[in-house]
C-alpha positions as CSV (number, residue, x, y, z in Angstrom):
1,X,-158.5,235.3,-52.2
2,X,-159.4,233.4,-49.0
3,X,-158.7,229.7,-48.7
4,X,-161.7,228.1,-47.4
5,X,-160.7,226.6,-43.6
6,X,-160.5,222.7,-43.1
7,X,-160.6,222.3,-46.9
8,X,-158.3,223.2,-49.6
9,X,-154.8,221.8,-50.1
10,X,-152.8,220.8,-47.0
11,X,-149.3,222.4,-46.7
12,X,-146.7,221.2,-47.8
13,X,-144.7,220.1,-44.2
14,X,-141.4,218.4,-44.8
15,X,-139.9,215.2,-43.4
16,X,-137.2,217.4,-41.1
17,X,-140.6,218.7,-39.7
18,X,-139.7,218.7,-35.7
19,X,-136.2,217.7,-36.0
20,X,-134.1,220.0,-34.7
21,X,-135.3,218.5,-31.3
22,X,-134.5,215.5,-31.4
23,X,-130.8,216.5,-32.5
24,X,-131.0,218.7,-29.1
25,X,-132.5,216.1,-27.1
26,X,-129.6,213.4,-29.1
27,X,-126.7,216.4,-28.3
28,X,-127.6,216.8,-24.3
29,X,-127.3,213.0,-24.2
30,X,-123.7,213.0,-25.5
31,X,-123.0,216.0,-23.7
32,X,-124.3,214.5,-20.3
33,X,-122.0,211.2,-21.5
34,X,-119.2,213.2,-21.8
35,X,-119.2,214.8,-18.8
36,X,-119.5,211.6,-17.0
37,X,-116.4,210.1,-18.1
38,X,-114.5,212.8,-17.4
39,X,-115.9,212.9,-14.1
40,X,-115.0,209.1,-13.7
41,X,-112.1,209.7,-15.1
42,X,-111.4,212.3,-12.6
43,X,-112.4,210.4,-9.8
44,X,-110.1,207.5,-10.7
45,X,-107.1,209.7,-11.2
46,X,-107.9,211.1,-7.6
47,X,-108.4,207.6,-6.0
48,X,-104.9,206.8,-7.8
49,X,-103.0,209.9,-5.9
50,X,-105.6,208.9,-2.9
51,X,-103.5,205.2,-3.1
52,X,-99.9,206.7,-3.9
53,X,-100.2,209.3,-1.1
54,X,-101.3,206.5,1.5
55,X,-98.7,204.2,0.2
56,X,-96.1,207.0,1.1
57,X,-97.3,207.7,4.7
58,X,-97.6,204.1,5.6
59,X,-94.1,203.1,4.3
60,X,-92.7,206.0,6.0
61,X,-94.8,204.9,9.0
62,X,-93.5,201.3,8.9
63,X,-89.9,202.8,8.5
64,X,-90.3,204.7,11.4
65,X,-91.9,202.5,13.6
66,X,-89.2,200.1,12.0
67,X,-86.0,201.4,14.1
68,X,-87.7,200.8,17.6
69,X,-90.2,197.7,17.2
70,X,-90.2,195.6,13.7
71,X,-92.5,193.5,15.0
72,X,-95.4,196.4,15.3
73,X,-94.3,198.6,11.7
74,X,-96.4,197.2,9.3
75,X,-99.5,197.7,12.0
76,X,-98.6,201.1,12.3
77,X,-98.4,200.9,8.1
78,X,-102.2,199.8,8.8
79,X,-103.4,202.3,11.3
80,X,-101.8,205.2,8.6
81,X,-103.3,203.5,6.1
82,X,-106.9,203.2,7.3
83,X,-106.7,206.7,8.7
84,X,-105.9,207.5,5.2
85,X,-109.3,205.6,4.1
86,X,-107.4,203.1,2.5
87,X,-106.7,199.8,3.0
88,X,-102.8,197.6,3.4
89,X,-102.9,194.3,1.4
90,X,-99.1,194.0,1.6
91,X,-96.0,195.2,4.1
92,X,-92.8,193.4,3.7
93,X,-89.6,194.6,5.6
94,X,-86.0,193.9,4.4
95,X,-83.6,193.9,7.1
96,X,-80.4,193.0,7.0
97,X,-76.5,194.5,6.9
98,X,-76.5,196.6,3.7
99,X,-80.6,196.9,3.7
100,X,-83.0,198.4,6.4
101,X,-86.5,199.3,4.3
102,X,-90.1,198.3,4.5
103,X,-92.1,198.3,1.1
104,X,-95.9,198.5,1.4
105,X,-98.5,198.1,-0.9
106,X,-102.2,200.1,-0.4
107,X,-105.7,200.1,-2.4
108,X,-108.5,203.2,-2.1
109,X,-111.4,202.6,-3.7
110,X,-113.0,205.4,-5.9
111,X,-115.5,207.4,-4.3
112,X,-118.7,208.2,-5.5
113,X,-122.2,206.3,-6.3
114,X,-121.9,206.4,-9.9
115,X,-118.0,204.9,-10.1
116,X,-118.6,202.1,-8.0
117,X,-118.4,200.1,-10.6
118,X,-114.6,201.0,-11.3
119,X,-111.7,199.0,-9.7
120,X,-110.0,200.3,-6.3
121,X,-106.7,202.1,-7.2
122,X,-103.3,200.6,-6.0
123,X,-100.2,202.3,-4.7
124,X,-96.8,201.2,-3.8
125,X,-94.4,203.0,-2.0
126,X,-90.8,201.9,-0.1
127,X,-89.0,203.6,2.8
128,X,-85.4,203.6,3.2
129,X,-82.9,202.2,3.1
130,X,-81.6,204.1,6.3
131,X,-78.1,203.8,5.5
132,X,-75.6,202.8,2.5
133,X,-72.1,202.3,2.4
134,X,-70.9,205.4,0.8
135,X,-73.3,207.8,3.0
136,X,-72.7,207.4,6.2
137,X,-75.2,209.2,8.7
138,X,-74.7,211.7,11.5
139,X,-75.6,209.0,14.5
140,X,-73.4,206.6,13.0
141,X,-70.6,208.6,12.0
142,X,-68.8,207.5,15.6
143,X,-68.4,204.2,15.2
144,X,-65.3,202.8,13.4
145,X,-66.5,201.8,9.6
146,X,-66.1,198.2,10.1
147,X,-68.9,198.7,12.8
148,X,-71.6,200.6,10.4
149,X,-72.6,198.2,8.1
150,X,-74.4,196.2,11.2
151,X,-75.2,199.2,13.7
152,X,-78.7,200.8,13.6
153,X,-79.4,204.7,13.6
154,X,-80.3,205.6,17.0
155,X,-84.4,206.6,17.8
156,X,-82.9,209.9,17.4
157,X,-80.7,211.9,15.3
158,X,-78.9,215.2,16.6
159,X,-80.3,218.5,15.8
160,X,-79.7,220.0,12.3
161,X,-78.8,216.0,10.7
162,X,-81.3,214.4,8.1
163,X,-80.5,210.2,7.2
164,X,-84.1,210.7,4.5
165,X,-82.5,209.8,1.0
166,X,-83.4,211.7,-1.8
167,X,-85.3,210.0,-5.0
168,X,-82.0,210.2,-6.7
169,X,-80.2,207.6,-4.6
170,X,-78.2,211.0,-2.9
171,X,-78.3,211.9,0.5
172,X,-80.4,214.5,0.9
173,X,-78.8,217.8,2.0
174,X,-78.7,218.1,6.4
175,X,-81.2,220.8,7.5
176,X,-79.8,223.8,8.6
C-alpha cells in the first residue's frame, strides 16, 4: 500500500538528527588547537636555543676580543649578537688576578605572526676563565709561578695548545 505524498504521518527523525557534524566540525576545531600549541610550543623551544646559542657566540666573542681590547668586547658581544638576530641587554667582564671572564646575557624574540604574543627567550652564557691556578696554560707555562697569577695569555697560543676549559672545570685535552 502506497502512502499518499505530503500527507500521512511524518517520520519519525530523532534529536541526533545532523549531529555527527557538528562533532566533526567541534573535533577539527580541537584538532587545529592542538596543533597550534605545539607549534608555539615549538617555536618557543627554538627561540630558547635561538637565545642560548647567541649567548654562547657572544660571550666567546667578548672573551676573545677580551685579551686584546676590554674596552671594545662587549661591542663585539653585540655585533655577534645582532648578527645572531638577537639582541645584548647585559655584558659584564670580571678581570682581575685569579678571574679573566665576561658573562653576557641575550633575548630573541619568537618568530612567527601567530606567537607574537609570547615573551622573547633569554640566554645566558659565560666565557672563561682563561687561566686557574692548578692549570697552567701553554703561553704561560715560561714564566716563573709567582708571575702567572697576574700575566695574560698572549693573542696567540702555539700550535697544537688549547687554554678553552671544559664544562667540567678540567682543562680540556691540547689538540693534537
Amino acid at each position: 500500500m502506497r502512502r499518499p505524498r505530503g500527507r500521512g504521518a511524518p517520520r519519525a527523525r530523532g534529536a541526533e538528527t545532523g549531529s555527527a557534524s557538528v562533532w566533526l566540525i567541534a573535533l577539527l576545531m580541537l584538532a587545529g588547537c592542538v596543533l597550534a600549541a605545539a607549534f608555539g610550543i615549538g617555536a618557543a623551544v627554538t627561540a630558547r636555543h635561538r637565545a642560548e646559542a647567541a649567548a654562547d657566540l657572544a660571550a666567546l666573542a667578548a672573551a676573545d676580543r677580551m685579551l686584546v681590547d676590554p674596552t671594545g668586547a662587549c661591542a663585539a658581544a653585540a655585533r655577534v649578537a645582532t648578527a645572531q638576530q638577537s639582541l645584548l641587554t647585559s655584558c659584564v667582564l670580571h678581570s682581575d688576578a685569579r678571574l679573566d671572564a665576561v658573562d653576557v646575557a641575550v633575548q630573541s624574540s619568537v618568530r612567527g605572526a601567530l606567537f607574537a604574543a609570547l615573551p622573547p627567550a633569554h640566554g645566558r652564557a659565560r666565557a672563561g676563565p682563561l687561566s686557574t691556578p692548578d692549570v697552567v696554560p701553554a703561553g704561560l707555562a715560561a714564566l716563573p709561578a709567582a708571575d702567572r697569577t697576574s700575566a695574560r695569555l698572549p693573542a696567540r697560543l702555539p700550535a697544537g695548545r688549547s687554554a678553552i676549559r671544559s664544562v667540567a672545570g678540567r682543562a680540556a685535552a691540547p689538540a693534537a
